[in-house]
C-alpha positions as CSV (number, residue, x, y, z in Angstrom):
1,X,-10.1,35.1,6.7
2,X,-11.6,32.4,8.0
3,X,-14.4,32.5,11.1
4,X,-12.1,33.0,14.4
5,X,-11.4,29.0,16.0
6,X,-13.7,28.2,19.6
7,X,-10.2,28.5,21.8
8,X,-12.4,26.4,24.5
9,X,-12.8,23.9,22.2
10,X,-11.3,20.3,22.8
11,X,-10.0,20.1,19.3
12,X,-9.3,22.6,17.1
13,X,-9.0,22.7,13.9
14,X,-7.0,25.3,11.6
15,X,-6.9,24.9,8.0
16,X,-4.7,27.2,6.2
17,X,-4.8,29.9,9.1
18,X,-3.6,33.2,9.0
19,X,-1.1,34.9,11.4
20,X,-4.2,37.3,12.9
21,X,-5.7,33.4,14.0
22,X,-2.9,31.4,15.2
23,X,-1.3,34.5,17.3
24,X,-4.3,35.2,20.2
25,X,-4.8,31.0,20.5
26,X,-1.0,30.8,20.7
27,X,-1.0,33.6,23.9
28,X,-3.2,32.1,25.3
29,X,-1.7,28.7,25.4
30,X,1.8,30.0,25.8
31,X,3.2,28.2,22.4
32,X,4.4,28.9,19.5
33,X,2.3,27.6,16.8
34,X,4.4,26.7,14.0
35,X,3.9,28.3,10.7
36,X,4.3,26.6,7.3
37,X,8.4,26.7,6.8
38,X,8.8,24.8,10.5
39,X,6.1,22.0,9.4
40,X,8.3,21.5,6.3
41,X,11.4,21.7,8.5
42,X,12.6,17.8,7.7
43,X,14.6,16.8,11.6
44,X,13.2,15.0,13.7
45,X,13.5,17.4,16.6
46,X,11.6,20.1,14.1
47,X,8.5,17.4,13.9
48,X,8.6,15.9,17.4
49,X,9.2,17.8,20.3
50,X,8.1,19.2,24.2
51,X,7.5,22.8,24.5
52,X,6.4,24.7,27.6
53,X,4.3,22.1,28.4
54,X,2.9,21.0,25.1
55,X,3.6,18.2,22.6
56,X,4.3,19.3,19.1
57,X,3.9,16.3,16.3
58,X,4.1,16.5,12.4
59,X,4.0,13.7,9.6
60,X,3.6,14.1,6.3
61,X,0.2,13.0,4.9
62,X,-1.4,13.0,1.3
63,X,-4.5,14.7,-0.5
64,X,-6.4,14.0,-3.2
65,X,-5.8,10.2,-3.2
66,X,-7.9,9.4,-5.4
67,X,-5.9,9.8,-8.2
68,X,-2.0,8.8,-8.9
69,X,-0.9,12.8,-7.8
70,X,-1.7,13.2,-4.0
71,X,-1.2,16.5,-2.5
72,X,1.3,15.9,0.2
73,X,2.0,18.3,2.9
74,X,2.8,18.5,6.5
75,X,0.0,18.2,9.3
76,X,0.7,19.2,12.8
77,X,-0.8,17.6,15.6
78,X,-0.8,19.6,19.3
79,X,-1.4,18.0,22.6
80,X,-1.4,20.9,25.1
81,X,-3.5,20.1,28.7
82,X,-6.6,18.6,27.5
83,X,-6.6,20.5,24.4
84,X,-5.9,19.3,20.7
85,X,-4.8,21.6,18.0
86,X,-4.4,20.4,14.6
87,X,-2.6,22.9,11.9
88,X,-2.8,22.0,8.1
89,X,-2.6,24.0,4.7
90,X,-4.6,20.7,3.0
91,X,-7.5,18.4,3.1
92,X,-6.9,15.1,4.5
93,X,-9.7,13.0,3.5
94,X,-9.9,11.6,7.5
95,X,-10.0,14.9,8.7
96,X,-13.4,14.9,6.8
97,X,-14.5,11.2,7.0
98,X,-13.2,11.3,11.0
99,X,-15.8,13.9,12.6
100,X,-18.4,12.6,10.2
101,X,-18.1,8.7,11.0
102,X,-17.9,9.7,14.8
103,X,-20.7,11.1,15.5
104,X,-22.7,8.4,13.3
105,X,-21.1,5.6,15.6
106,X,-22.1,7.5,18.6
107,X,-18.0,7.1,19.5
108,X,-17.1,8.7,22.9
109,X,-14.2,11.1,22.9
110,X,-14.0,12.7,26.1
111,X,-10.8,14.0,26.2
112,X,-7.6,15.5,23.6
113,X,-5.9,12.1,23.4
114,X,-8.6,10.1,22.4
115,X,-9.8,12.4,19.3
116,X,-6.4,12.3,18.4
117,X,-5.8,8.6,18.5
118,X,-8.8,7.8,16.3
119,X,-7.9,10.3,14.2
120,X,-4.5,8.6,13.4
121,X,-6.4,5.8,12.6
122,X,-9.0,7.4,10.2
123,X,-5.5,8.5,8.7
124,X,-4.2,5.0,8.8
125,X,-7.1,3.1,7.3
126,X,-7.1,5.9,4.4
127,X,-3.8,5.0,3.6
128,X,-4.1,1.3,3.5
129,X,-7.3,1.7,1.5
130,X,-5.0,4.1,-0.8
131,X,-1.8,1.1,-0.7
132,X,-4.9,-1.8,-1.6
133,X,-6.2,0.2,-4.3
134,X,-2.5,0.8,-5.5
135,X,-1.9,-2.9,-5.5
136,X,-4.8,-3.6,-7.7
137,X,-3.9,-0.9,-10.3
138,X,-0.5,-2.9,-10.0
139,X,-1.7,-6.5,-10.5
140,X,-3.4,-5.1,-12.9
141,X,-0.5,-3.5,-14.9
142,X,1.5,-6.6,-14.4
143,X,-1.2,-8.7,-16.3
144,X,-0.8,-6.3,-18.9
145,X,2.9,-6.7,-19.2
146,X,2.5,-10.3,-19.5
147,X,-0.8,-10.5,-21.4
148,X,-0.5,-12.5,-24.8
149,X,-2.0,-10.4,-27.8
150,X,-5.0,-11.5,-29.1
151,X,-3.7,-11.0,-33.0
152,X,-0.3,-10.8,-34.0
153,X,-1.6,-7.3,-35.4
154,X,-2.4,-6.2,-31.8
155,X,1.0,-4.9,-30.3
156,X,1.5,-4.1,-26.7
157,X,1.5,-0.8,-26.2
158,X,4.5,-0.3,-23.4
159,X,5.0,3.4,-23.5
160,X,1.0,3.5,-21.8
161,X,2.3,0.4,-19.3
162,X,5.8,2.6,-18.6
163,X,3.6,5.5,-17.7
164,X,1.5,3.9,-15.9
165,X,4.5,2.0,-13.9
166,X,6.3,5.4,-13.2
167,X,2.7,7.2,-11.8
168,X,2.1,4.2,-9.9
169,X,5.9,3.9,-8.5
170,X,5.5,7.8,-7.4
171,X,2.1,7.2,-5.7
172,X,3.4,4.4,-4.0
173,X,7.2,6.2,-3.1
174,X,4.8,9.2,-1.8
175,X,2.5,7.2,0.9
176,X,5.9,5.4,2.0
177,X,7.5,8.5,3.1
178,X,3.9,9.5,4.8
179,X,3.9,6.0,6.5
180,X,7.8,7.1,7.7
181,X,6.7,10.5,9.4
182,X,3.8,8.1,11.0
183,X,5.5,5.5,12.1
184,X,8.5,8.2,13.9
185,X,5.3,10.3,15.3
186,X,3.2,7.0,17.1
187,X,6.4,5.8,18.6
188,X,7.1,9.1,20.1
189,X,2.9,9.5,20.7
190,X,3.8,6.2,22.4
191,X,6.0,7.9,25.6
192,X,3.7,10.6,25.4
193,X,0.7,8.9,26.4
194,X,2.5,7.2,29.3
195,X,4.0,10.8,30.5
196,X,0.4,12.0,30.5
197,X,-1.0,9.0,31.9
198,X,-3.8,7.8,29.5
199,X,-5.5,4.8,29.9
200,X,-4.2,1.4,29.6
201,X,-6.5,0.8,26.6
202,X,-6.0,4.3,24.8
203,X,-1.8,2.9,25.1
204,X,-2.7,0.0,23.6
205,X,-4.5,1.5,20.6
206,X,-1.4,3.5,19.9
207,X,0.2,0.1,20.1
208,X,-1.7,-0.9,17.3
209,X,-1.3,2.1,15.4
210,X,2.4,1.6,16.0
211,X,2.1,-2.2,14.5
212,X,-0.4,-1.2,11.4
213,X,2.1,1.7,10.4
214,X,4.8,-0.2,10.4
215,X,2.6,-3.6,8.2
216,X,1.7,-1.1,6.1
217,X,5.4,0.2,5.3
218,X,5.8,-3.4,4.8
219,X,3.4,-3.7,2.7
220,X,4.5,-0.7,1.0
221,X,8.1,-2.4,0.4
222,X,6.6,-5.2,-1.5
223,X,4.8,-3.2,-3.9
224,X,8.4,-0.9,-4.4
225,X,9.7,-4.2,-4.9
226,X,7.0,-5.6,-7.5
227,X,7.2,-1.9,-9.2
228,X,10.1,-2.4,-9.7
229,X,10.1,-6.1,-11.3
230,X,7.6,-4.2,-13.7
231,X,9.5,-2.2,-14.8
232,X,12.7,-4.8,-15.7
233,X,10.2,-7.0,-17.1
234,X,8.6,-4.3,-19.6
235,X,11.9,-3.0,-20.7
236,X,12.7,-6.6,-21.3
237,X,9.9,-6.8,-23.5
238,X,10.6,-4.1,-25.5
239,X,13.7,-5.1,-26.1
240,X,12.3,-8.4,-27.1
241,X,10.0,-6.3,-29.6
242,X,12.9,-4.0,-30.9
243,X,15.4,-7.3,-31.6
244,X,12.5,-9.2,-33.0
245,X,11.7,-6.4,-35.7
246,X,15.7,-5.7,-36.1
247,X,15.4,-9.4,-37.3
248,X,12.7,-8.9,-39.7
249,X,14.5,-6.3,-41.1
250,X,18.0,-8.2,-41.4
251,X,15.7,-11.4,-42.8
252,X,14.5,-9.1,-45.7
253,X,17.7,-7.5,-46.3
254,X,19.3,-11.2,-46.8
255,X,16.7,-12.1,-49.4
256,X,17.3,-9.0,-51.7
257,X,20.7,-9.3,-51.3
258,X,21.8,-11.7,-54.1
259,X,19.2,-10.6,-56.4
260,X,20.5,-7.2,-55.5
261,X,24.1,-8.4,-56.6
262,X,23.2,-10.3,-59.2
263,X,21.4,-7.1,-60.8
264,X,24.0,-5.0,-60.3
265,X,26.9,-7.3,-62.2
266,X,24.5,-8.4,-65.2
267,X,21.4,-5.6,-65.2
268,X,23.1,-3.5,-67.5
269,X,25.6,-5.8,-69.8
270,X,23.2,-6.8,-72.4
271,X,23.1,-5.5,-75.9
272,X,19.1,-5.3,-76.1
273,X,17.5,-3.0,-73.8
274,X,13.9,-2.0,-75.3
275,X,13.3,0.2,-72.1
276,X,16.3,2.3,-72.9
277,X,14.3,3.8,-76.7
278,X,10.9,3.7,-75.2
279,X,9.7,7.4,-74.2
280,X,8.1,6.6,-70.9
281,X,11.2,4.8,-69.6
282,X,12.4,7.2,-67.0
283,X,9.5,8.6,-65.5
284,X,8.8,4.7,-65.2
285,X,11.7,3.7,-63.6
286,X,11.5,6.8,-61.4
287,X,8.3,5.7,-60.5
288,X,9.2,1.9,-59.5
289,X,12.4,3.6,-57.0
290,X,9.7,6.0,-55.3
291,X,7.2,2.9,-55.0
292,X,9.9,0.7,-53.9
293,X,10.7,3.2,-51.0
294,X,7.3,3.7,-50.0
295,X,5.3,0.8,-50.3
296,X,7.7,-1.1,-47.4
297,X,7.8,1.8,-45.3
298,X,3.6,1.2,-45.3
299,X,3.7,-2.4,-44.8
300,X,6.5,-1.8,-41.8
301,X,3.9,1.2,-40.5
302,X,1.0,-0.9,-40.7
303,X,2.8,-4.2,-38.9
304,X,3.5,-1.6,-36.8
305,X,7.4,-2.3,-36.4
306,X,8.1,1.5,-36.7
């Protein structure tokens, strides 16, 4: 278990806490610190609510985002007198980079409601860095979509650019929904702050927040849209490659046709045949059919049309 949390403390912070924690901090405060299940509960009046005095507030924020597979997982945020109580079971990256980039700026936060505000925006900016980076990766799948091979003998290879399409679309579809729970939480963080009567500039930084959340889901609904565009456009392309070799194929099948027919009516209706009294003839002509089956099935492998 974890070293017992400062309950004087102006923020406090308790990752993955255990019952023997939360239980004497919520006495004391006269709340009831919600567990795991009730973070994960999905109404609204399960993430944002008043209790005995408090403000409870939850979103949904990712981990890890530095690959295509965040960790996401419900934080909760408390605002109880001029105390702020955060509860998560996962590393944010701003609960890191917050604290740290504080104190190097020398930033004054004298009270509960101003650590939490910049906090939300340490969580903000690490998503739009998150959504930027995304956009890249996707300008630069969509140049590969389009690309032009160098040789004919270099194919696209779309089953790499679908995968990459689908991890990008679920990254993407994950920060969305964490943008959602953010923008519902600063709207309601916005009749908080006038209830408890903060500052005219602290409102209007939760203004902002308000603003970049919502630019960001914006931003967010471009990139679903341009996903999606992708992934028409490399479908179309493989259907493009499929009906392209399906025409090779019906090409080839056209030019050994008559010779095919032509075989068949005369090969065998003449009187001399010196293949049919040499000894060698069958394994020879047993041979040519096993040669004539594999040798295409090489050239088709190496154009890579199979």
């Amino acid at each position: 278990m974890a070293a017992a949390p400062d309950l004087d403390a102006v923020w406090i912070d308790l990752l993955n806490p255990e019952p023997e924690e939360v239980k004497p901090l919520g006495e004391r405060l006269g709340i009831n610190i919600p567990d795991r299940a009730d973070m994960e509960e999905i109404e609204i009046s399960s993430r944002l609510y008043h209790e005995n005095g408090a403000v409870f507030m939850t979103a949904i924020l990712p981990a890890d985002t530095d690959g295509d597979e965040p960790e996401m997982a419900p934080v909760s945020f408390i605002l109880t007198g001029n105390q702020l109580i955060t509860v998560r079971y996962h590393d944010p990256r701003a609960f890191t980079t917050f604290p740290t980039q504080a104190q190097r700026m020398a930033t004054k936060l004298p009270d509960a409601d101003t650590i939490l505000v910049g906090l939300l925006e340490a969580i903000i900016d690490r998503l739009a860095d998150v959504l930027e980076r995304a956009g890249r990766d996707i300008d630069a799948v969509s140049a590969m979509i389009f690309r032009r091979a160098n040789t004919k003998d270099e194919p696209q290879d779309f089953q790499g650019v679908l995968e990459k399409i689908g991890r990008k679309g679920d990254l993407n579809s994950n920060i969305r929904d964490s943008l959602a729970t953010l923008e519902r939480l600063v709207s309601f963080l916005g009749s908080v702050a006038m209830d408890r009567e903060c500052g005219p500039d602290l409102r209007k930084r939760v203004k902002t927040l308000s603003s970049d959340a919502r630019s960001l889901s914006d931003h967010s609904g471009f990139l679903s849209q341009k996903i999606t565009f992708m992934l028409d456009a490399s479908l179309g392309m493989i259907n493009i490659q499929q009906n392209a070799t399906i025409k090779i194929f019906s090409v080839v099948a056209v030019i050994f046709l008559p010779p095919t027919l032509l075989a068949s009516i005369y090969g065998m209706n003449f009187e001399h045949m010196p293949e049919l009294s040499w000894f060698f003839g069958y394994p020879f002509a047993i041979g040519l059919m096993i040669a004539a089956a594999i040798l295409p099935y090489l050239y088709f492998k190496h154009r890579n049309w199979l």
